[in-house]
N, C-alpha and C positions, 0 to 999 in steps of 0.2 A: 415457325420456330417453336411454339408453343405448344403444339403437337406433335413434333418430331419429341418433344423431352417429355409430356405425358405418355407417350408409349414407348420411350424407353423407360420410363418408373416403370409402370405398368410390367413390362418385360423383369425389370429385376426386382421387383415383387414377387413374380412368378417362380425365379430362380429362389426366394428365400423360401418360398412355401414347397417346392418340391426337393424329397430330401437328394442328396446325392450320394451315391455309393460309389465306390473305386472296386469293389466288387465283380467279378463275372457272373451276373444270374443268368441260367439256362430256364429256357424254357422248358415243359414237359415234352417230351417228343409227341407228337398228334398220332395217333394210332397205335400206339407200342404200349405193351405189358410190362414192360422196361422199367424199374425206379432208378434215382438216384442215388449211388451214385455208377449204375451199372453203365456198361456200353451197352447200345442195340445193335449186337452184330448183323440182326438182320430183323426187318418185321415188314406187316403189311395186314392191312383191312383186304378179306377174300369177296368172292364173290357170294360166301354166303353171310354178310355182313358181319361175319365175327373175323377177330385180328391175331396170327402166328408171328411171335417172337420166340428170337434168339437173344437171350439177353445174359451178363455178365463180367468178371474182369480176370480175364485171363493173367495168366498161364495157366490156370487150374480153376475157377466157378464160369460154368458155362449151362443154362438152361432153358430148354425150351415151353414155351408155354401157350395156350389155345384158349380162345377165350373169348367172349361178347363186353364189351363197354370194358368196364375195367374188372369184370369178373373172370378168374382165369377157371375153366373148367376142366383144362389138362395140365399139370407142369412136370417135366421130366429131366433128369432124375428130382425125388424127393429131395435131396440135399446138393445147392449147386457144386458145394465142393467136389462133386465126384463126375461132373461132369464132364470132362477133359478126357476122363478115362472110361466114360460109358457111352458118348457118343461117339460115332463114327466119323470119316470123311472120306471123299471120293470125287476128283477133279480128273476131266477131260479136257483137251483144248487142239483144234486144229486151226489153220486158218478161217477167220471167220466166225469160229465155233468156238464157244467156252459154256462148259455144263461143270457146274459142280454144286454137290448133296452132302447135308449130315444128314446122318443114317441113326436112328434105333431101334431097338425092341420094347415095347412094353404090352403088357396084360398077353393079349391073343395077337399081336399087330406088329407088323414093321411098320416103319414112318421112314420119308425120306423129303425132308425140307430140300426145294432143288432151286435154281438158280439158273436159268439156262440163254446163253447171248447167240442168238446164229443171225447173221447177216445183218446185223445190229439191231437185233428187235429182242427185246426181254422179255422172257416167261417167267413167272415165279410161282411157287405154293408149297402144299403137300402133298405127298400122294401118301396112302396108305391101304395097307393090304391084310387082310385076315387070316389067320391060320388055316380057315375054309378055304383059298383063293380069291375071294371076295377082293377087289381094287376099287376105289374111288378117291379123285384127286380134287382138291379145295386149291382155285387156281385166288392170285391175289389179282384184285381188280382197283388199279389206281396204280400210284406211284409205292417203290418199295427202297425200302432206310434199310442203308447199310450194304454189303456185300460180305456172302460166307468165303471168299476166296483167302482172306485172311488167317481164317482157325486153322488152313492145313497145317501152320506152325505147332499148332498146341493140339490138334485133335489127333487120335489114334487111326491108322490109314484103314478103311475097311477094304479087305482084302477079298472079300466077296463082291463088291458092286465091282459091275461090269464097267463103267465107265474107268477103273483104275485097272485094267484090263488084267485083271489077277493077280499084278506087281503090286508090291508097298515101296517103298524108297528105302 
């Protein structure tokens, strides 16, 4: 008996020294360029050990950012406010199949963050393309936060990517 009531002291001891909050703390999301209080529409650590996010809070601040640890070395556009209106989107979906891309421009370059489920296996990353022709794609290697299927509310339909088969809605 005497040790059944030393560790319950002991137990609500414990409870006085840690503080309690009624609070929701989030943790940081693990791999994302994302602060709070942005959503990560979408992110991921690639295979060349640096991390692509979509980060933002829609209807209108949406941007993408490339980057190693927490240094971002790409963020597009400069001001997320304009993002809704500078990036693209482009969704395909058959049985089995769902592909969808935000799309940009910047400097000499297209980019197209893609998302792709066929037969239930996910691909994800970037591809990007030079105004030489030049393509090379930064695939994500791990698990990837979030899904871009959501922006086609707030993004501008790209009427050029073929996956939107020349149609916008």
């Amino acid at each position: 008996m005497a040790v059944k009531l030393r560790r319950a002291a002991v137990g609500f001891l414990l409870l006085l020294l840690v503080p309690s909050c009624a609070c929701s703390v989030q943790p940081p999301v693990t791999g994302s360029l994302c602060h709070a209080p942005e959503t990560t529409y979408f992110s991921c650590r690639t295979t060349r050990h640096t991390t692509v996010s979509l980060c933002g809070t829609l209807p209108s601040n949406l941007q993408y950012r490339y980057g190693k640890g927490a240094q971002v070395e790409l963020q597009f556009p400069d001001d997320p406010a304009t993002g809704a209106r500078r990036l693209g989107y482009a969704h395909y979906s058959r049985f089995r199949v769902d592909r969808t891309e935000v799309t940009f421009s910047h400097v000499d370059a297209d980019y197209a963050v893609f998302d792709y489920t066929e037969n239930d296996r996910r691909s994800a990353g970037v591809h990007v393309t030079t105004a030489d022709g030049r393509e090379s794609e930064v695939r994500c290697a791990g698990p990837v936060q979030g899904q871009l299927a959501p922006l086609g509310k707030s993004l501008r339909c790209d009427s050029d990517n073929a996956l939107n088969g020349g149609q916008c809605p």
